[in-house]
C-alpha positions as YAML, in Angstrom:
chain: A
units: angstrom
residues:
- id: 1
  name: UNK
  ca: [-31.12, -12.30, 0.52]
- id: 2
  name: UNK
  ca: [-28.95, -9.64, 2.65]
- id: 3
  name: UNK
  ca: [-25.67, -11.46, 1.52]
- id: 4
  name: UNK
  ca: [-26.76, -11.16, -1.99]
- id: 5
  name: UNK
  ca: [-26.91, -7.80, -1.77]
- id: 6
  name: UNK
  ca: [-23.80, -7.01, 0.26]
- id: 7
  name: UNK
  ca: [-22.10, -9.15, -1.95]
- id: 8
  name: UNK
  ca: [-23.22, -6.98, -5.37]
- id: 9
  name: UNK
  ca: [-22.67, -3.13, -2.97]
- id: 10
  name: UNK
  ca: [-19.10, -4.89, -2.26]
- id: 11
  name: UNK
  ca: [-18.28, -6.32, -6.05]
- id: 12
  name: UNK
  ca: [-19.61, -2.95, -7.64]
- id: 13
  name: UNK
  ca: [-17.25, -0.98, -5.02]
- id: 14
  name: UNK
  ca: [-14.27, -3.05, -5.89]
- id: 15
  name: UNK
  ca: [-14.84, -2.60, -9.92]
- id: 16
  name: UNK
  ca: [-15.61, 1.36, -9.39]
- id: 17
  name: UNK
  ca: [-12.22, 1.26, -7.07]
- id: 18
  name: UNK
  ca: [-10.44, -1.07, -10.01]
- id: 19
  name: UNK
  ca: [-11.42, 1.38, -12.53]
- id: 20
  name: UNK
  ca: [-10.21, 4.18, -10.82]
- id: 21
  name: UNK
  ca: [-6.89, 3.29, -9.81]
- id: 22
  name: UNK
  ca: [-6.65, 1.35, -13.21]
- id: 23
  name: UNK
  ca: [-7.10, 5.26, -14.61]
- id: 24
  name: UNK
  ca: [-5.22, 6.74, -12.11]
- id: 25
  name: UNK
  ca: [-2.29, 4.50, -11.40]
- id: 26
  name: UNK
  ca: [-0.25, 7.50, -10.41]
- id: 27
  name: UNK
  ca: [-2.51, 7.96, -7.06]
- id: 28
  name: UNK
  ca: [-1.20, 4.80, -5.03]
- id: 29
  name: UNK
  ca: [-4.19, 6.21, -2.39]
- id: 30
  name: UNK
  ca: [-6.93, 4.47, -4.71]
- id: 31
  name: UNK
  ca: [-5.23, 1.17, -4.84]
- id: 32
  name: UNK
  ca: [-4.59, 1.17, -0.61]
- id: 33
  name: UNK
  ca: [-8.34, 1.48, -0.34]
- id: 34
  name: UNK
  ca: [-9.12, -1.19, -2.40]
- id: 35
  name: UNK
  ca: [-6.29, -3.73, -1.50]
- id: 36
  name: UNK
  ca: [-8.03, -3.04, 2.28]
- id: 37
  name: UNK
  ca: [-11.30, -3.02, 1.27]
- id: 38
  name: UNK
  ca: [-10.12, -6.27, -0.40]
- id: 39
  name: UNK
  ca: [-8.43, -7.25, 3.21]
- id: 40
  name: UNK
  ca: [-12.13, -7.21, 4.75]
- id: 41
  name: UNK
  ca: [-14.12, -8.30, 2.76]
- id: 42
  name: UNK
  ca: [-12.34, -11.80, 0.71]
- id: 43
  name: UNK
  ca: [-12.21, -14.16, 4.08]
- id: 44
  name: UNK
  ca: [-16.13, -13.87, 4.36]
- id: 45
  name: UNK
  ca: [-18.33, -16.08, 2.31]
- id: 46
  name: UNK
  ca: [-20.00, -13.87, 0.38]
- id: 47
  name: UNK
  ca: [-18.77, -15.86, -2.84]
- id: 48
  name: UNK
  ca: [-17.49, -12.56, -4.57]
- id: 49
  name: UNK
  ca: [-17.42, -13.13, -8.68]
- id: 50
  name: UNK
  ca: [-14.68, -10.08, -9.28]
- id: 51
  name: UNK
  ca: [-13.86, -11.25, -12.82]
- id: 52
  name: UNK
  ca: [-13.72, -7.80, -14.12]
- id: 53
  name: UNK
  ca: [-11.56, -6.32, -10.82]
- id: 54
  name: UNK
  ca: [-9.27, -9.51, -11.31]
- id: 55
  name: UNK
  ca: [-8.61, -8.76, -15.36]
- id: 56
  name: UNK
  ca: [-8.73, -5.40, -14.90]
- id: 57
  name: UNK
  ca: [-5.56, -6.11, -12.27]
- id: 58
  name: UNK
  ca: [-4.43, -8.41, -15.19]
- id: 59
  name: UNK
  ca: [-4.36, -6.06, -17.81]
- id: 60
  name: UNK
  ca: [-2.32, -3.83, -15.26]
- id: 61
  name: UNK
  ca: [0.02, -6.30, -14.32]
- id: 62
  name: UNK
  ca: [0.49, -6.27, -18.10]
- id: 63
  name: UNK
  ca: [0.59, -2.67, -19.11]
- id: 64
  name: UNK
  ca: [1.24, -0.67, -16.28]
- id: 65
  name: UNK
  ca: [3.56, -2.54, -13.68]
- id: 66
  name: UNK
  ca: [6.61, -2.77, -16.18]
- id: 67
  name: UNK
  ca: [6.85, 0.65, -16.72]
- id: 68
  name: UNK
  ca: [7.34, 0.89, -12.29]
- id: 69
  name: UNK
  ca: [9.85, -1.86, -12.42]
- id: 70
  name: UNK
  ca: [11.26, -0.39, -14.55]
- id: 71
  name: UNK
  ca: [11.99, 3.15, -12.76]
- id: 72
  name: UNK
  ca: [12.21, 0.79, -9.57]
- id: 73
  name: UNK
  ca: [15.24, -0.91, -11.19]
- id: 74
  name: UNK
  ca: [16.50, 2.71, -11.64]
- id: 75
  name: UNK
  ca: [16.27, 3.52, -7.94]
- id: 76
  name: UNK
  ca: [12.95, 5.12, -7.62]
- id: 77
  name: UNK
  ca: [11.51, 4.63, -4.49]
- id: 78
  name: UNK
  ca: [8.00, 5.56, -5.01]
- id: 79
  name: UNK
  ca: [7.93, 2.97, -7.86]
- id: 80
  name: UNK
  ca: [9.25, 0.67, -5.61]
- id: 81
  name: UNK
  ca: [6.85, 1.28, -3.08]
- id: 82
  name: UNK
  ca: [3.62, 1.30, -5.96]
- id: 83
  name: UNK
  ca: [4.80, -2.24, -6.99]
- id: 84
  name: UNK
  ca: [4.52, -3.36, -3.66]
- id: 85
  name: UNK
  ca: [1.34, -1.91, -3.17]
- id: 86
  name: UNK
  ca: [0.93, -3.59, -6.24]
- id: 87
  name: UNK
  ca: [1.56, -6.58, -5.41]
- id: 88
  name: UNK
  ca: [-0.55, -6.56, -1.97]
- id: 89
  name: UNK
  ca: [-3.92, -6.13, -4.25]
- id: 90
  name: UNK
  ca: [-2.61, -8.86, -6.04]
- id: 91
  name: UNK
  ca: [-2.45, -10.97, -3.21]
- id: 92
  name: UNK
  ca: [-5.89, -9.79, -1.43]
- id: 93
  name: UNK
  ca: [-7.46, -10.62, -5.04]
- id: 94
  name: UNK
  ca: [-6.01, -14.28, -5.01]
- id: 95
  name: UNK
  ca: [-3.52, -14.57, -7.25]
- id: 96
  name: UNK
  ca: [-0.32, -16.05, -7.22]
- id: 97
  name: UNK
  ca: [1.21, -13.77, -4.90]
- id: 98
  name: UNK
  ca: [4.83, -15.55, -4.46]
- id: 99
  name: UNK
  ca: [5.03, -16.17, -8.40]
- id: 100
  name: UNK
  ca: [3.41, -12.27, -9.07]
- id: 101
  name: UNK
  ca: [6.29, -10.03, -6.19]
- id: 102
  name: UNK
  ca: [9.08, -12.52, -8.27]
- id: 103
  name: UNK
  ca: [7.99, -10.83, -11.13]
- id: 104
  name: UNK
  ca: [7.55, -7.18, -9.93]
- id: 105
  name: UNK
  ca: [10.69, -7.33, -7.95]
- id: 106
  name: UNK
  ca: [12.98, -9.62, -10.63]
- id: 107
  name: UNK
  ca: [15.62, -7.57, -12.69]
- id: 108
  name: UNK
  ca: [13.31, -7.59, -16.76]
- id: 109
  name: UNK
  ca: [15.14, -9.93, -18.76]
- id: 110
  name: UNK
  ca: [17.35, -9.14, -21.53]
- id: 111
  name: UNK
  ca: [16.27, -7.82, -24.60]
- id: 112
  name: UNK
  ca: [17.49, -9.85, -27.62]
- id: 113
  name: UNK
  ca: [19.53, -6.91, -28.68]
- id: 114
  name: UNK
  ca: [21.00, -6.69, -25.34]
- id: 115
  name: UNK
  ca: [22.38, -10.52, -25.40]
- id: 116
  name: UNK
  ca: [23.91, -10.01, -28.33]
- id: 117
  name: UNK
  ca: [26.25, -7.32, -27.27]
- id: 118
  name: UNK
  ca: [26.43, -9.80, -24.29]
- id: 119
  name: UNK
  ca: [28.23, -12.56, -26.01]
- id: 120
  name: UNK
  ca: [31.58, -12.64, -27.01]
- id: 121
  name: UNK
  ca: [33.23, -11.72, -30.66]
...
């Protein structure tokens, strides 16, 4: 019965912390508390079901991590460091982690109107 309940505290924690970071993506201190709240708590077997922390990292992934590659690809350091961040909570949330820093860290690819300029006349 006590893991039950730890298991809902730590899974309603996790989607308040989600939330808030997904709101406030601009405060990497939110997403360092989760990603090592994330770091205790995944290795024990308190069978987690974070659905709603994992789309809600989804829809960010989506959304909001372009726009910091982006400005990373530009030379901004802080955006550099968020998408590493980034990519930590990605990892300590089980995804793909070698497939998802490839895809923070990867130059975005052309545009279609960009590869036409590209080729030759």
């Amino acid at each position: 019965m006590l893991d039950a309940e730890v298991a809902f505290a730590v899974k309603s924690r996790m989607e308040k912390l989600m939330d808030q970071v997904a709101q406030h993506p601009d405060e990497p201190e939110r997403m360092r508390t989760l990603e090592k709240l994330g770091e205790l708590v995944m290795p024990l077997p308190l069978h987690l079901n974070l659905w709603k922390v994992q789309n809600t990292y989804w829809e960010m992934l989506q959304t909001v991590a372009p726009g910091y590659r982006q400005r990373a690809e530009q030379g901004d350091e802080q955006a550099a460091a968020w998408l590493n961040d980034f990519a930590t909570l990605g990892e300590r949330l089980c995804f793909a982690i070698g497939q998802l820093r490839a895809a923070l860290t990867q130059p975005a690819p052309a545009t279609p109107k960009e590869l036409a300029g590209a080729l030759p006349m």
